[in-house]
TIDO-253563 format. One record per residue (C-alpha): residue number from 1; z, y negated, x negated. Coordinates in Angstrom, 3 decimals. Example, Ala and Ser with C-alpha at 12.3 -4.5 7.8 and 13.67 -1.06 7.14 Angstrom:
<site seq="1" up="7.800" north="4.500" east="-12.300"/>
<site seq="2" up="7.140" north="1.060" east="-13.670"/>
***
This chain:
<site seq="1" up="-9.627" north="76.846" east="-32.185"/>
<site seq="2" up="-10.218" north="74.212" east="-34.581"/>
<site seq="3" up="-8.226" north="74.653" east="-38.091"/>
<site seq="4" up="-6.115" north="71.574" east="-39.561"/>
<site seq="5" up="-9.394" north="70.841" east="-41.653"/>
<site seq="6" up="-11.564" north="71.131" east="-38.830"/>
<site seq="7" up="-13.981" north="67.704" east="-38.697"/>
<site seq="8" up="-12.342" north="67.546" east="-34.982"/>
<site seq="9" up="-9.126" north="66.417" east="-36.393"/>
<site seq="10" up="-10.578" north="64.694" east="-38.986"/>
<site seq="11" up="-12.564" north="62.157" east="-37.529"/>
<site seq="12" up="-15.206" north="60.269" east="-39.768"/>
<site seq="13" up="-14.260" north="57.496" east="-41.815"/>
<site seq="14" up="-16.946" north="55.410" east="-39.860"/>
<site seq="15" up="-15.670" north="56.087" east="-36.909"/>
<site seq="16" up="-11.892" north="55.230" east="-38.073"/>
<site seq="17" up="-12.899" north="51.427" east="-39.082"/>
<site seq="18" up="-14.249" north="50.574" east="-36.137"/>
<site seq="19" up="-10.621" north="51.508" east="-34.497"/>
<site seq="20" up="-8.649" north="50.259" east="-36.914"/>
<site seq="21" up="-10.549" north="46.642" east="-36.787"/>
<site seq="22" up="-10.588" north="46.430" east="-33.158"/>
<site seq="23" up="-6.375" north="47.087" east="-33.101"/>
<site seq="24" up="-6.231" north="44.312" east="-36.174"/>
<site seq="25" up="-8.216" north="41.593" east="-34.176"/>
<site seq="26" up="-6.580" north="42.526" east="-31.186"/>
<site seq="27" up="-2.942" north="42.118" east="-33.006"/>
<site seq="28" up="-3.750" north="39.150" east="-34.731"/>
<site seq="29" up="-4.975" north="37.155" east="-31.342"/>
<site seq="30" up="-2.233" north="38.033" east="-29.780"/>
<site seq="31" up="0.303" north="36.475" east="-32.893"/>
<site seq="32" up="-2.007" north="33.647" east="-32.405"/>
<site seq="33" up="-1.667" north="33.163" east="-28.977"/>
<site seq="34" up="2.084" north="33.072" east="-29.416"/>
<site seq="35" up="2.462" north="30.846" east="-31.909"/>
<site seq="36" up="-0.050" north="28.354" east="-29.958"/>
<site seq="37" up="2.183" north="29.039" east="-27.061"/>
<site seq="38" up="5.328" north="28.119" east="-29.173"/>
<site seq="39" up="3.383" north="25.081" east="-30.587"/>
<site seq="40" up="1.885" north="23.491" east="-27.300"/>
<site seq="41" up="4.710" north="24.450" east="-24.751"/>
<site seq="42" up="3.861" north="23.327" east="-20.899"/>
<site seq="43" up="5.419" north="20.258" east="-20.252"/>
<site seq="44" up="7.393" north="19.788" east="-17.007"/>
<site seq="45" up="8.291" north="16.229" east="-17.602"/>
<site seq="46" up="6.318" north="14.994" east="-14.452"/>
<site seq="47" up="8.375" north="17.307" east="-12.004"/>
<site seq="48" up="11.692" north="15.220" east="-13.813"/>
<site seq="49" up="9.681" north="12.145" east="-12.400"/>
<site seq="50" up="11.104" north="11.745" east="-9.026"/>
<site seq="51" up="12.289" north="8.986" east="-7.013"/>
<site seq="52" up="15.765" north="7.750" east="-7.089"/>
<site seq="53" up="17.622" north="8.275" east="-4.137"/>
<site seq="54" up="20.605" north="6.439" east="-2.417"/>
<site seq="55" up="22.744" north="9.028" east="-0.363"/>
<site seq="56" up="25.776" north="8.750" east="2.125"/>
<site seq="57" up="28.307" north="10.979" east="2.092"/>
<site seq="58" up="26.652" north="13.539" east="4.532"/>
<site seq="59" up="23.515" north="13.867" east="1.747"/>
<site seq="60" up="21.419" north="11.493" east="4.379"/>
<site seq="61" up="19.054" north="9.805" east="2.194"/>
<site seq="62" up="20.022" north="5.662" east="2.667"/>
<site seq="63" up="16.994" north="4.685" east="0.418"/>
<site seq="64" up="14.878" north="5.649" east="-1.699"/>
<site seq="65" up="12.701" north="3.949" east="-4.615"/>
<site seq="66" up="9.360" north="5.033" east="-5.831"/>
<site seq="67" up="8.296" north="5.874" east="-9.260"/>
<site seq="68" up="5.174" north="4.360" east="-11.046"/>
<site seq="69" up="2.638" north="3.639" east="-9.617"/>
<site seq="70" up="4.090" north="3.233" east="-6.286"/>
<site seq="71" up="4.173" north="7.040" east="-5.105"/>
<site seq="72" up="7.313" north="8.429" east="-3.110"/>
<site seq="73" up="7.883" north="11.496" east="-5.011"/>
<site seq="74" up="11.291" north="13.578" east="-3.550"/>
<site seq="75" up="12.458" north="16.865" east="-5.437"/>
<site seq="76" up="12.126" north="19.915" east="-3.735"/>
<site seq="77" up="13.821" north="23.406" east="-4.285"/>
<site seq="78" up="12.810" north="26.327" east="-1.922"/>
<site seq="79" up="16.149" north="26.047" east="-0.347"/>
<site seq="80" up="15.079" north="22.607" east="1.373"/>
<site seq="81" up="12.027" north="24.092" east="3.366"/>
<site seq="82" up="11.910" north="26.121" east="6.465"/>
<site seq="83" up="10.941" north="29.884" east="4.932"/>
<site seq="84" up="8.090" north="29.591" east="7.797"/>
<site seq="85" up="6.588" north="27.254" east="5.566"/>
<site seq="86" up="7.114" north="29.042" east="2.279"/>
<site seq="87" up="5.829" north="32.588" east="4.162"/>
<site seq="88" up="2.732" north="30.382" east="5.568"/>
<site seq="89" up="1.890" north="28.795" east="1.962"/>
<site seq="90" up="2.164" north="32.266" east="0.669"/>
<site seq="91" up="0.032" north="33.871" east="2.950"/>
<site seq="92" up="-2.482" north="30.758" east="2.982"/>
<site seq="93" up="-2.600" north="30.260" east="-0.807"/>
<site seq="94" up="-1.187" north="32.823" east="-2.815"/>
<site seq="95" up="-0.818" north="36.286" east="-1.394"/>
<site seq="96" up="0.117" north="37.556" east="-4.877"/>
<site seq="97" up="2.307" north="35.281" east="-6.194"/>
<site seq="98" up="5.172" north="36.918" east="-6.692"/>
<site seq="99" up="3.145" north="39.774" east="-8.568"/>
<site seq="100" up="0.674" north="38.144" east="-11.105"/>
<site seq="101" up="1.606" north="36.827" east="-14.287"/>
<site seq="102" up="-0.078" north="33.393" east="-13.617"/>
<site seq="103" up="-3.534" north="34.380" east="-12.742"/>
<site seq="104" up="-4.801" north="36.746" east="-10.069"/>
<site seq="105" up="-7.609" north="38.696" east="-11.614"/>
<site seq="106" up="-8.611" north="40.095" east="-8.175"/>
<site seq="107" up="-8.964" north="36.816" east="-6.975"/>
<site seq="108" up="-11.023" north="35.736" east="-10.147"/>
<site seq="109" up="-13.481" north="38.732" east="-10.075"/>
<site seq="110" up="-14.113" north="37.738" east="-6.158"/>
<site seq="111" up="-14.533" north="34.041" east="-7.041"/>
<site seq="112" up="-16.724" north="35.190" east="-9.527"/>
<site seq="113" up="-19.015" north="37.563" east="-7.570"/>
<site seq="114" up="-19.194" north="34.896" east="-4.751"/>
<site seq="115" up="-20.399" north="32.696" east="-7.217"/>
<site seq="116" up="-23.097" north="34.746" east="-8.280"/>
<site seq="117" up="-24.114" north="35.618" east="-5.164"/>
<site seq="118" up="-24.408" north="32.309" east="-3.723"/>
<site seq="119" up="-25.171" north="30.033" east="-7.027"/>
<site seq="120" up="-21.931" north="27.701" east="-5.662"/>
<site seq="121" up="-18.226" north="28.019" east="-5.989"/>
<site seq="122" up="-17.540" north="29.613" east="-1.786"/>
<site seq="123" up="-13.736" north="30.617" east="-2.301"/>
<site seq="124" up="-11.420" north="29.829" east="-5.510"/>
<site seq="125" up="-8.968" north="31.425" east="-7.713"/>
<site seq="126" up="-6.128" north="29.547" east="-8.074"/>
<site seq="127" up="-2.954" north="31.018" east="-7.886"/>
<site seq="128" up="-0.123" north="28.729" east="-6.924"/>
<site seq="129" up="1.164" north="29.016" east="-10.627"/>
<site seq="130" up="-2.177" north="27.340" east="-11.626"/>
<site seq="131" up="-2.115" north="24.745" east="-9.166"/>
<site seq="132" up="1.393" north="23.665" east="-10.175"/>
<site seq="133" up="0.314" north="23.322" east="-13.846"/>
<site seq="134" up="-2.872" north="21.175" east="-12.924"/>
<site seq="135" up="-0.156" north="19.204" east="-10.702"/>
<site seq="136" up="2.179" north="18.740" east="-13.827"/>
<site seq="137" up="-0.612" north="17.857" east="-16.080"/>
<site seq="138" up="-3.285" north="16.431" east="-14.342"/>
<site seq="139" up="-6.909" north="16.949" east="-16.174"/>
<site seq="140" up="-10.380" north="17.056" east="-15.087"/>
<site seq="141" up="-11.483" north="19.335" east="-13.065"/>
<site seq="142" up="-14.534" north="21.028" east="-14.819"/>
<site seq="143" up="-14.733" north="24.646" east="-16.205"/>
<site seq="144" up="-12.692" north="23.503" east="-19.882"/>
<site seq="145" up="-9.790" north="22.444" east="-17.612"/>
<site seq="146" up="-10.136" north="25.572" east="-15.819"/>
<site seq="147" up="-9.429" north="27.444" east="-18.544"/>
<site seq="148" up="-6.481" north="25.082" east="-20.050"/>
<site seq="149" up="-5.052" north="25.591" east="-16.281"/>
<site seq="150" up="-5.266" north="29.394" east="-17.009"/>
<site seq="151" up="-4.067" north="29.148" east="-20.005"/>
<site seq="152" up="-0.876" north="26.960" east="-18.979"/>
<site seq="153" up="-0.211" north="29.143" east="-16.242"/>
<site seq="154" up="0.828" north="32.496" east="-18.146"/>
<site seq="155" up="2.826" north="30.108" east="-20.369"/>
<site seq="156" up="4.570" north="28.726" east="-17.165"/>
<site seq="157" up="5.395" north="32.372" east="-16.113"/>
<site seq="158" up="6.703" north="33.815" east="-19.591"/>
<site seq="159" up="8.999" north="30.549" east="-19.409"/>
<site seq="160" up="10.318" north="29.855" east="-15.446"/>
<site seq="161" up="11.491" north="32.117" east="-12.292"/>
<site seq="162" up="8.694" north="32.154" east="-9.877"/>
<site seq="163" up="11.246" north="29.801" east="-7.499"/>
<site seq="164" up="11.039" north="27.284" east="-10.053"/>
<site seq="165" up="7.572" north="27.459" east="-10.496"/>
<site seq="166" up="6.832" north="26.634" east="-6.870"/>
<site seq="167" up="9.719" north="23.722" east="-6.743"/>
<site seq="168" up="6.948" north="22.703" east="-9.129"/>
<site seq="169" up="4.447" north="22.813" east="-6.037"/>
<site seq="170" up="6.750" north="21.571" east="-3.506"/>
<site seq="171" up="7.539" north="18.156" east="-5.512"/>
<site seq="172" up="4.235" north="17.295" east="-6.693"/>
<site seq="173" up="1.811" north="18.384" east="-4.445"/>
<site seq="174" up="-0.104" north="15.598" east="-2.991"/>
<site seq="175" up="-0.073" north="14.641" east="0.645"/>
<site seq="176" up="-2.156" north="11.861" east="0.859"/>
<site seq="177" up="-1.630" north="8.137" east="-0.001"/>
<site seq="178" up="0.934" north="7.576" east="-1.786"/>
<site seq="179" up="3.019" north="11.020" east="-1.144"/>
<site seq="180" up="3.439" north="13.383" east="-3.450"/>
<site seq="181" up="6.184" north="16.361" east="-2.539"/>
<site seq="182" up="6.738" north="18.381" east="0.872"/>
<site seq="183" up="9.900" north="16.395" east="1.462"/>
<site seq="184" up="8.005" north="12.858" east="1.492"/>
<site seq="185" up="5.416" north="14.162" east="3.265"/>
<site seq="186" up="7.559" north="15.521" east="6.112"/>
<site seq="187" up="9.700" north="12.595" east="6.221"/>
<site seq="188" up="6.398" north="10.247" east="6.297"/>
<site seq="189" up="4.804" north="12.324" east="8.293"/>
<site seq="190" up="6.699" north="14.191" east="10.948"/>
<site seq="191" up="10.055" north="11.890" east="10.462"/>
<site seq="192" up="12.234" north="14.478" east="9.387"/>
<site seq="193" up="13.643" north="16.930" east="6.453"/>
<site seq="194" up="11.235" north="19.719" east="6.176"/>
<site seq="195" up="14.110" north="22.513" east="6.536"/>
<site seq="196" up="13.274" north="23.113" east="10.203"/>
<site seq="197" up="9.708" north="23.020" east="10.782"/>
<site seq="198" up="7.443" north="24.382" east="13.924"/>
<site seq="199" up="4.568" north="26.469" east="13.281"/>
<site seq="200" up="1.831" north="23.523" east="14.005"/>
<site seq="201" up="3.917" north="21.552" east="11.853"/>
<site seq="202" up="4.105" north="23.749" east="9.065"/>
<site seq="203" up="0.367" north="24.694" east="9.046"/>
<site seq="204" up="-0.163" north="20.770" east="8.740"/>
<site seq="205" up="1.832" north="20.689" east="5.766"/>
<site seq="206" up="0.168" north="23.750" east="4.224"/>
<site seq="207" up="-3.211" north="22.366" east="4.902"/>
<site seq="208" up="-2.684" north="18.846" east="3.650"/>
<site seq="209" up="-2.820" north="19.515" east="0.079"/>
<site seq="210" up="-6.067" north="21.272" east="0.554"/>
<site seq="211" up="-8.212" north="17.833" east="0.699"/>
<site seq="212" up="-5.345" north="15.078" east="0.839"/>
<site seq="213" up="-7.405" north="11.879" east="1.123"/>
<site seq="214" up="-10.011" north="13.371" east="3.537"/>
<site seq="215" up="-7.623" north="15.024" east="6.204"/>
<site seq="216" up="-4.970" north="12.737" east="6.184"/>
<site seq="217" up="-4.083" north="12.419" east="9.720"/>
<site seq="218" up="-3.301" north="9.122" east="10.890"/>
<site seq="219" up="-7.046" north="8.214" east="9.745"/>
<site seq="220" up="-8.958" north="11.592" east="10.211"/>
<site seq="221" up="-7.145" north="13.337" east="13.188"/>
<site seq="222" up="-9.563" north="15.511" east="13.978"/>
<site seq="223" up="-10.767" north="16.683" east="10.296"/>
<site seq="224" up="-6.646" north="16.884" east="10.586"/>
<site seq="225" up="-6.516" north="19.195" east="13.469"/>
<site seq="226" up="-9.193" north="21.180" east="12.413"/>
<site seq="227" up="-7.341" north="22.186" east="9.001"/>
<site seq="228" up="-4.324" north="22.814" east="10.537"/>
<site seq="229" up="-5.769" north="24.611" east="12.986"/>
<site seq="230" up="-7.741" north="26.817" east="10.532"/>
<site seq="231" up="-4.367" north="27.824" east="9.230"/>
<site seq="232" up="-3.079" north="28.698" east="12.172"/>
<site seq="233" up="-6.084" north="31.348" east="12.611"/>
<site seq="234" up="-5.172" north="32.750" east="9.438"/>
<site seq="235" up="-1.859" north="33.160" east="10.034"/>
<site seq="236" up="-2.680" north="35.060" east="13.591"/>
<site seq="237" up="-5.353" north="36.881" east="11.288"/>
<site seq="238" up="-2.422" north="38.212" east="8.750"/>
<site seq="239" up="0.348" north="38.763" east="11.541"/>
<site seq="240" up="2.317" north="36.140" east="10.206"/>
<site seq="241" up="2.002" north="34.334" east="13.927"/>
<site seq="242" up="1.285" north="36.050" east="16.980"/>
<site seq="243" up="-1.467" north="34.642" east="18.924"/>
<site seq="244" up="0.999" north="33.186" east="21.390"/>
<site seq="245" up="2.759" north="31.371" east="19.012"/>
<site seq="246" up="-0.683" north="30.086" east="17.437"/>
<site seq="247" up="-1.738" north="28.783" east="20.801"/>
<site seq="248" up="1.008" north="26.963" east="21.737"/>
<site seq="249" up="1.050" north="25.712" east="17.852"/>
<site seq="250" up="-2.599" north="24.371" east="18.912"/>
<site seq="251" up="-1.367" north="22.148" east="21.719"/>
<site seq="252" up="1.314" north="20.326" east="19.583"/>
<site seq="253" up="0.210" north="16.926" east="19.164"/>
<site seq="254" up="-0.627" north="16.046" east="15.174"/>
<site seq="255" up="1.375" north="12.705" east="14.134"/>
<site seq="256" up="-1.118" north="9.728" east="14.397"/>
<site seq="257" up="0.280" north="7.215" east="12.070"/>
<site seq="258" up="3.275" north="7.052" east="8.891"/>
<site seq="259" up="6.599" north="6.314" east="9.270"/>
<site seq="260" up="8.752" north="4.739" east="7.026"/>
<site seq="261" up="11.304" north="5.773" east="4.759"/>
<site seq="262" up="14.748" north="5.238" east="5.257"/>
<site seq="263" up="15.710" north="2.026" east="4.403"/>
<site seq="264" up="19.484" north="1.345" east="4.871"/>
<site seq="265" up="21.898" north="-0.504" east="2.907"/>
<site seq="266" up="19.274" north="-2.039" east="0.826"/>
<site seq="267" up="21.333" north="-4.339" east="-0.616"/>
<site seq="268" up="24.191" north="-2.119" east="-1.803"/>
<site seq="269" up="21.428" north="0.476" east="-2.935"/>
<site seq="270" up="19.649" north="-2.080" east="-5.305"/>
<site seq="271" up="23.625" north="-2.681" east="-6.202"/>
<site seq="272" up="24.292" north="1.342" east="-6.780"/>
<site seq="273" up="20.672" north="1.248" east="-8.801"/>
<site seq="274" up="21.217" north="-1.112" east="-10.843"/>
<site seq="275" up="24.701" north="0.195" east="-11.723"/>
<site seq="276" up="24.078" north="3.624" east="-11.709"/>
<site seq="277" up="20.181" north="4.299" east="-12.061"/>
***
């Protein structure tokens, strides 16, 4: 049994440094990522950005007016979309949402390893959290604003509920065009409020985002139907449909051209506007 002056408990002062340096760095990067993080807060300003609406007295929207440069963007809290949806974009984008801080490092070290495998990106890593902070501040997408999308993600998490974080998602996410926001896109789209959605409809919606421009569906149905359709199969694949309810999904016609807004009472919404903007 070693005694109190035994080398054992004693270890050498070389070996002590190396310790003690490693704990210092590690301390000071982590006061200097929070006073960065204090510094250069997230900024949620775009999600403030929405379109004005003008309401009747059942909450029917009578008009609405775009925001610069022409794109309908409608808030969107989780309470205003059918929890198919939200279980579907879940499932589809983010099955660990409501467990990472911001990042999914199992998602990372498989993007990774595919990567290296296959010298080209095959699946990504972006959480929803990271996707709403590239939607809030748009930036290029190379490997720098990878990392400031990383980086802007944990900071989104220390400072919002995860419900907030993905009313971030459901307002700005594009849809194609000029839509930006589930509720747009479901009104433009399918001609109604997203709260009550059918599966085939859903998957649509959860797809669209994935390649906006290229799978819009009143000028690419069947680049349409194929993404919603691949949806679909993952959502039999996870149990989240059964494959009844996926086939039938599969016959439901997609929508083959955008409807309009509401547009009623213009003239005593410009009047409401202009009073009350």
């Amino acid at each position: 049994m070693p005694t109190p002056n035994h080398p054992l408990n004693h270890p050498p002062a070389s070996r002590r440094r190396p310790i003690g340096v490693g704990l210092a760095i590690m301390i000071l990067s982590i006061a200097v990522l929070l006073v960065l993080d204090r510094q250069f807060p997230p900024s949620i300003a775009r999600a403030g950005q929405t379109s004005v609406l003008v309401l009747d007295a059942n909450h029917r929207i009578l008009r609405g007016f775009t925001v610069a440069p022409g794109v309908w963007r409608l808030p969107a809290t989780l309470s205003d979309v059918d929890p198919l949806y939200l279980r579907m974009l879940l499932t589809y984008e983010d099955q660990r949402f409501a467990a990472h801080p911001g990042i999914d490092p199992l998602a990372a070290v498989r993007a990774l390893g595919q990567w290296l495998r296959h010298g080209r990106i095959v699946s990504g890593a972006s959480t929803l959290t990271m996707q709403a902070a590239r939607l809030l501040e748009p930036h290029e997408r190379d490997f720098s604003g990878k990392i400031g999308e990383m980086l802007r993600a944990l900071q989104l998490e220390r400072r919002y509920s995860k419900a907030e974080i993905l009313s971030f998602y459901l307002t700005l996410a594009p849809y194609g065009g000029n839509l930006e926001g589930i509720r747009a896109a479901s009104l433009v789209w399918l001609g109604k409020e997203p709260s009550r959605l059918t599966a085939a409809e859903a998957a649509l919606l959860v797809a669209l985002p994935q390649a906006p421009t290229r799978v819009r569906p009143d000028r690419y149905p069947e680049r349409a139907r194929a993404a919603r359709d691949k949806v679909l199969a993952r959502m039999e694949q996870l149990g989240v449909l059964t494959a009844q309810q996926v086939m039938e999904a599969r016959q439901e016609p997609l929508p083959n051209q955008r409807r309009a807004l509401p547009f009623l009472a213009p003239h005593l919404a410009d009047r409401l506007r202009a009073t009350q903007p």
